[in-house]
N, C-alpha and C positions, 0 to 999 in steps of 0.2 A: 388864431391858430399859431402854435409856435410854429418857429423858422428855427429847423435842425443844424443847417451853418452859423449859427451863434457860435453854436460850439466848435471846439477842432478834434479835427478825426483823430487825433491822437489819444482824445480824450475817450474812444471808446472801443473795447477789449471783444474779440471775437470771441463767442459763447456755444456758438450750435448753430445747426441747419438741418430742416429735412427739404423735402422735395419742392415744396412752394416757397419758403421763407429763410433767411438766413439772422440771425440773432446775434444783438451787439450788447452788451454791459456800458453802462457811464460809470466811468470812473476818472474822470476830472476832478477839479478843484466843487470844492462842495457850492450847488444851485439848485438849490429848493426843487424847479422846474424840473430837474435831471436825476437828482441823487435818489439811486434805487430801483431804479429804471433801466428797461430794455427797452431797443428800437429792434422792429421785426421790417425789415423790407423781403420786399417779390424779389425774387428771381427770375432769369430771362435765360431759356435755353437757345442756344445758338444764336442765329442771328435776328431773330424774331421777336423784338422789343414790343413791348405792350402799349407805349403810349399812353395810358391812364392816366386823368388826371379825376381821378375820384380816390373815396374815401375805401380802406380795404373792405371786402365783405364782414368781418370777425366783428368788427364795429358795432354792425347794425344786425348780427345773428345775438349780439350779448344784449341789446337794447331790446330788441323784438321776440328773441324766446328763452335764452339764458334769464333773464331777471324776472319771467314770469312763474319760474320754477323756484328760483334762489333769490333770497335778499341782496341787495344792492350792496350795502356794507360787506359779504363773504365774498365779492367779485372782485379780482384785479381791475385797478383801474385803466381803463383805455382811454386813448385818445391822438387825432391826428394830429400829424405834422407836416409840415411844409420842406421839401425837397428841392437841392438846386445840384445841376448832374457834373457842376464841377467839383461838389462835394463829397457825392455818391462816387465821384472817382476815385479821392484823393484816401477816402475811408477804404476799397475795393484793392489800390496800390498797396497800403501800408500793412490790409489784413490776408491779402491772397493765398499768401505764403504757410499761412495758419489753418489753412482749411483744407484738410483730406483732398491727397492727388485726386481720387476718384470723383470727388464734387467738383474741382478745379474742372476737369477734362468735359464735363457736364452740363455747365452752366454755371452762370455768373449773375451777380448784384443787376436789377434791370434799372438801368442808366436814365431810361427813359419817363421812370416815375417822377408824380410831382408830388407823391404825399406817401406815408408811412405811419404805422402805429407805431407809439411811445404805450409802452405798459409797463405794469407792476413787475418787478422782478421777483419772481415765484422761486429761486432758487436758493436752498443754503436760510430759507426763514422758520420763525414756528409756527406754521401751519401744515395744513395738507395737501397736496396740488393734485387735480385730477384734468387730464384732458379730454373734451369732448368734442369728439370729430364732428364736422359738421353735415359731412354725408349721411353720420346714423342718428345723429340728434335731430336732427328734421323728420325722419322719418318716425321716430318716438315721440315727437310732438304732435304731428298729423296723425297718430294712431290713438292719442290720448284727448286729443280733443272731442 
């Protein structure tokens, strides 16, 4: 499993956020392991850190019922990383400032993870990107089965 502090926080570009996850772009000096790639970490509202040291759910929803629908080759690829929360800081200090007052006031990177997905960067490619909630893709697979 990679160890996401190889790299430096400097090395990666604030991209987006919604409710659960906030999104990072690598853009450092070119590493095979990184170039092309987002990191997606949780989010921690208030004071109520998660603690988690597991793999995210998106992981094992695209292993267990995304590639039973779609060929493996048409999937972003995923995969975990390894977290260390002087680093999840130092990434948190340098990007705060770039992310919407209103998320700021909200909630924040949770400090208390020890792992993270690194995926495909889906954005600005030639392909097509579709997002499939996991709330209603569960319940379209249970209907279909």
């Amino acid at each position: 499993m990679d160890q996401i502090s190889w790299t430096l926080a400097s090395h990666w570009k604030y991209v987006s956020e919604g409710g659960a996850t906030i999104v990072f772009s690598y853009t450092g000096p070119s590493n095979v392991s990184y170039d092309g790639m987002v990191l997606r970490l949780r989010k921690a509202t208030g004071e109520m850190p998660s603690a988690l040291d597991e793999d995210d759910p998106i992981i094992e929803f695209q292993t267990k019922c995304i590639e039973r629908l779609l060929p493996q080759e048409n999937l972003p690829k995923l995969r975990s990383v390894r977290l260390e929360r002087e680093w999840l800081e130092r990434l948190g200090e340098l990007h705060e400032n770039r992310r919407p007052e209103a998320r700021q006031a909200k909630d924040h990177i949770d400090l208390s993870r020890k792992r993270a997905v690194l995926a495909t960067d889906l954005v600005g490619g030639d392909w097509i990107a579709v997002e499939i909630k996991v709330r209603f893709m569960c319940a379209s697979v249970l209907l279909s089965l």
